[in-house]
C-alpha positions, -999 to +999 in steps of 0.1 A: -282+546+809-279+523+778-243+531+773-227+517+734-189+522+747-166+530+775-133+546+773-111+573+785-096+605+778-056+610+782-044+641+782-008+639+766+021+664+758+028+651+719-006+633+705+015+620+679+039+605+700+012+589+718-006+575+688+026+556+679+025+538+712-010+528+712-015+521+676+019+505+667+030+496+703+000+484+718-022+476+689-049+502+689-067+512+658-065+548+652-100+561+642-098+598+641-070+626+645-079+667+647-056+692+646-068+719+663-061+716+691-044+682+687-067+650+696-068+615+682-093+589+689-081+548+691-102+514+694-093+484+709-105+456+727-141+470+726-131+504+739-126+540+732-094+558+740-091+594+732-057+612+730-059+647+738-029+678+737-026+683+777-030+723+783-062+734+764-096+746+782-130+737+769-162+754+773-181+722+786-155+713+815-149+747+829-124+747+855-112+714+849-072+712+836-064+677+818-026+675+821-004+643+821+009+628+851+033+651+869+052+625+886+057+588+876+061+573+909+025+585+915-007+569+893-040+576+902-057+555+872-044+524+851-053+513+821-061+474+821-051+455+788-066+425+787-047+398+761-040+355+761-006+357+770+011+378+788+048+362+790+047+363+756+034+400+753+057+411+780+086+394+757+074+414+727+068+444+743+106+446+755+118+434+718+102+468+709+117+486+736+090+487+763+102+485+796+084+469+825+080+482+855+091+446+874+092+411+857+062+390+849+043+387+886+017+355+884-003+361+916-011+329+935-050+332+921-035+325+887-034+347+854+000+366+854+003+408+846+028+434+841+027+470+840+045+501+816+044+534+813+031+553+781+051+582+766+032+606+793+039+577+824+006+570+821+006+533+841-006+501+822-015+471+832-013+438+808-032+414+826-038+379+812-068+370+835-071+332+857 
C-alpha cells in the first residue's frame, strides 16, 4: 500500500455542530460539506477527518451502524492532536469554553497532554510530545 493520507470517520449527531468544533475550536480546515445525508470533510496536521450524520446505512459497509459514543465514561478510540505547547493550548482551549477532562498531566518521560470531549464525547488527546 502506498497510502497519500490517513484519517478517520466520526460519526456525529449534528455535522454542523461538529464542524464548529474542529474548524473554529480545534483548528481544522473544512474542505468539503454534503448534504444529503449530512457529511463534512476537515484537514489538519496532515490528516483527514470526516464528519458524518450518525444513523445512515451505506451500500459498501453493510451491516455496519456508525453511531457516536453512547456513553462518555467509555472511549474506545482517541484522537491524538499533536501541537508545541500544550499549557498554553489547554489555557486557550478553556478561554473558549473547552473543558478538560483533568489538568495539564506532564508524565515523568517529559512532553505534557490533556484530553476533551467533542460535541459527540468523542475523547481527544492534546499531546505536546518529549
Amino acid at each position: 500500500m502506498n497510502a497519500a493520507r490517513a484519517g478517520a470517520i466520526l460519526a456525529v449527531a449534528d455535522v454542523e455542530r461538529s464542524i464548529a468544533f474542529y474548524r473554529d475550536v480545534l483548528g481544522f480546515a473544512l474542505e468539503a460539506v454534503y448534504d444529503d445525508p449530512p457529511y463534512a470533510t476537515l484537514a489538519g496536521a496532515g490528516m483527514r477527518l470526516s464528519l458524518a450524520e450518525q444513523g445512515h446505512p451505506a451500500t459498501d459497509r453493510p451491516g455496519v451502524a456508525m453511531t457516536a459514543p453512547a456513553d462518555a465514561a467509555q472511549a474506545t478510540v482517541a484522537l491524538v492532536i499533536e501541537v508545541g505547547d500544550a499549557p498554553k493550548e489547554h489555557e486557550r482551549l478553556a478561554a473558549a469554553g473547552v473543558r478538560s477532562l483533568a489538568p495539564v498531566f506532564s508524565p515523568p518521560w517529559g512532553g505534557h497532554r490533556f484530553f476533551v470531549r467533542d460535541p459527540d464525547s468523542f475523547l481527544v488527546e492534546i499531546e505536546q510530545p518529549a
